[in-house]
C-alpha positions, -999 to +999 in steps of 0.1 A: +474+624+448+466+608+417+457+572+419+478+562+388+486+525+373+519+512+378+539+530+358+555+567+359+535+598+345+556+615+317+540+650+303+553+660+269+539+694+261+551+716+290+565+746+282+592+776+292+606+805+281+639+814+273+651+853+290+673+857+261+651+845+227+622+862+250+632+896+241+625+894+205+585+887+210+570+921+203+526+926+211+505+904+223+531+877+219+556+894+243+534+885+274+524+898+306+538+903+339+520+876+365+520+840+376+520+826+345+551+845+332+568+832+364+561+796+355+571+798+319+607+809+330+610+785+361+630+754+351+636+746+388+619+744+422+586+758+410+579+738+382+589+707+403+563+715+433+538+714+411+547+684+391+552+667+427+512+679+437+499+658+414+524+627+402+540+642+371+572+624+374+590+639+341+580+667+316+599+669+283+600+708+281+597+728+252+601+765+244+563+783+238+555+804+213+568+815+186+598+804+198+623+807+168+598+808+142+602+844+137+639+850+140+652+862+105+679+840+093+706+862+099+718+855+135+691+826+141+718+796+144+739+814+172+709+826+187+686+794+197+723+771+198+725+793+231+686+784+238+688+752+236+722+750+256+706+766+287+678+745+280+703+711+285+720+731+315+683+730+331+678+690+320+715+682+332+704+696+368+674+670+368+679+645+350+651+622+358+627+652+363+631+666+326+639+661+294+636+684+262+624+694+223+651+715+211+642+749+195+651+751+154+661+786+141+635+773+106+642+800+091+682+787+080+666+751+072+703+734+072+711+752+102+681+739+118+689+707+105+724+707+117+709+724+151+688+693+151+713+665+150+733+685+175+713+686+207+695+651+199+732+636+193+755+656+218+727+671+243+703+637+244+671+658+234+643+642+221+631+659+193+625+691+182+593+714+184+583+738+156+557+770+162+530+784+136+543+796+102+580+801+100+585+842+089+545+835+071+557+802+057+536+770+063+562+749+075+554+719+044+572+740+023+597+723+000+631+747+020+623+730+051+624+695+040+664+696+052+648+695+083+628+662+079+651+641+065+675+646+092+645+642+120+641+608+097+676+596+104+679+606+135+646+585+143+630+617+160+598+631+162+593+669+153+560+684+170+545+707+155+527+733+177+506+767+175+511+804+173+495+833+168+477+830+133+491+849+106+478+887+107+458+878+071+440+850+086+431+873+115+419+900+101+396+880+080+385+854+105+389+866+140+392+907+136+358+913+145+355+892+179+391+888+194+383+922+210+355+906+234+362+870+230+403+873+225+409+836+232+389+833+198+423+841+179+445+817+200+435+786+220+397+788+215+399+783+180+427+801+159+454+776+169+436+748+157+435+762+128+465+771+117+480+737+129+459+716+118+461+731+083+498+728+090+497+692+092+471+685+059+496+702+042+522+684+054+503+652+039+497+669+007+534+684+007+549+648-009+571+647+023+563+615+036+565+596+005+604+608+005+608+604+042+581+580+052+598+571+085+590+607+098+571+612+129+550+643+139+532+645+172+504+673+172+486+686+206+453+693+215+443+654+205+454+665+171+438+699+165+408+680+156+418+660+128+414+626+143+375+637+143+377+649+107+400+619+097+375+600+077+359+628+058+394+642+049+405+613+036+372+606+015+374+641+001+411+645-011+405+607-030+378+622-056+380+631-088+403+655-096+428+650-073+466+656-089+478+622-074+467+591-055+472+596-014+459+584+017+454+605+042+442+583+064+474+557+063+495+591+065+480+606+097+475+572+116+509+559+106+532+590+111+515+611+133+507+611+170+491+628+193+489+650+229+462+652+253+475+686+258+449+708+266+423+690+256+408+667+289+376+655+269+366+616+269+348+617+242+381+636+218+403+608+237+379+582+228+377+595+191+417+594+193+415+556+203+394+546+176+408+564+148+444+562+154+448+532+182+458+537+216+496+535+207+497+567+191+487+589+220+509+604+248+501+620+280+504+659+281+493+695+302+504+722+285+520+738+318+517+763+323+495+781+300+472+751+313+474+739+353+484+700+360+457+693+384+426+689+357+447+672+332+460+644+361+429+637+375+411+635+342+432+602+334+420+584+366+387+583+351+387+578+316+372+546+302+401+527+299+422+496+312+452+501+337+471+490+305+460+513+280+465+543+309+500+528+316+508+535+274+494+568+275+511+581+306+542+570+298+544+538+277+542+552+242+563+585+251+590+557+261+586+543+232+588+569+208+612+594+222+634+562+234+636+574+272 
């Protein structure tokens, strides 16, 4: 068991997948029969064995990818109001075992807004979590500002995760190794990508200068932008720039980030220094990733009981007011 400080362990990027919202993913992101299949559509006595194996005390679950990022409009709202409903149903059973990110059908911004509001105000969610490009769109786009301002006055984050890069991209970048190395297109490399360009344009986009109290929490310890923080934000202030901005005060003051798949001291360390301590929360990536490496990493990472304590709980508290 792990030997944990004195405080609970909450993991914030586990995933599941909905039967219903399921049978719209077509190819390779329809997934295969097989262990891992069974844990993404386990909300129940499976998922809490594992969590109990290694002192997870609470996951905040959200719906993997592409989730409803590629539902056409038409439909969407009724569609993922159901997901997220059996989503609650599954929290309601266990209470203090799980909480949830809502699904957003993006691709009817008010609906998604409205969508938003209703399962943080009436379901207690937490948040809302947002896949890839929505329909080929980088989610910074001007139509799905709706869906900001209402996570802004609702005072919750929206975390913005991968998919499967668009078929463009891959055909440029990956085509001629995802046969032999096919994790090249997805976690290996092609996620980070894709969501880490997501969120530069989302600094670029204008949208925190009219919502500046929104919060975005990206995985992965921040699809490697907490690395590249400084040389962004040296590069976007030269000349020639249309306007004045600061990266840097943008991504360390509304953005946080996940250990989620990414167990490396030296990325968490890099986290610590660039952003502060405050900013990062505890995660697996169940099950696409297993608990036990993710658990056991924290018992050994160069930090005090305290700083542990924020990360494995503290700051997820804090932030998703749990």
């Amino acid at each position: 068991m792990f030997k944990k400080p004195n405080c609970p362990v909450i993991a914030v990027e586990e995933h599941y997948w909905d039967a219903e919202l399921s049978k719209t993913y077509v190819g390779l992101e329809s997934g295969r029969p097989g262990p891992q299949m069974d844990r993404l559509f386990d909300l129940g006595a499976l998922r809490i064995k594992e969590m109990d194996e290694v002192g997870i005390d609470m996951q905040v679950i959200s719906h993997g990818a592409p989730s409803a990022q590629k539902l056409p409009a038409e439909g969407a709202a009724h569609l993922v109001r159901g997901v997220n409903d059996r989503l609650a149903a599954a929290c309601a059973a266990n209470p203090k075992r799980f909480a949830a990110f809502a699904a957003l059908p993006s691709n009817d911004p008010k609906a998604a807004a409205d969508e938003l509001e209703r399962t943080v105000t009436k379901l207690g969610f937490k948040g809302a979590m947002m896949h890839g490009l929505s329909n080929g769109t980088f989610l910074d786009d001007k139509r799905f500002w709706p869906i900001y301002e209402r996570a802004e006055a609702l005072d919750v984050p929206i975390y913005f995760h991968p998919a499967t890069p668009d078929p463009r991209v891959g055909d440029v970048y990956y085509a001629d190794y995802a046969k032999d190395f096919p994790m090249v297109v997805r976690a290996a490399w092609g996620y980070t990508v894709e969501t880490a360009t997501t969120a530069i344009r989302m600094v670029l986009s204008g949208v925190f200068e009219k919502h500046p109290k929104l919060k975005v929490i990206l995985g992965h310890l921040g699809e490697t932008l907490p690395f590249l923080v400084w040389r962004v934000d040296h590069a976007i202030a030269r000349p020639g720039a249309a306007k004045t901005i600061s990266f840097r005060d943008i991504f360390c003051g509304n953005f946080y980030v996940t250990t989620s798949g990414n167990f490396s001291t030296p990325a968490l360390m890099c986290c610590v220094q660039e952003m502060g301590v405050d900013r990062i929360l505890f995660a697996v990536d169940w099950p696409f990733v297993v608990n036990p490496p993710g658990v056991k990493w924290m018992e050994g990472v160069p930090l005090c009981d305290e700083d542990k304590a924020k990360i494995l709980s503290g700051n997820t508290k804090r932030l998703l007011r749990m």
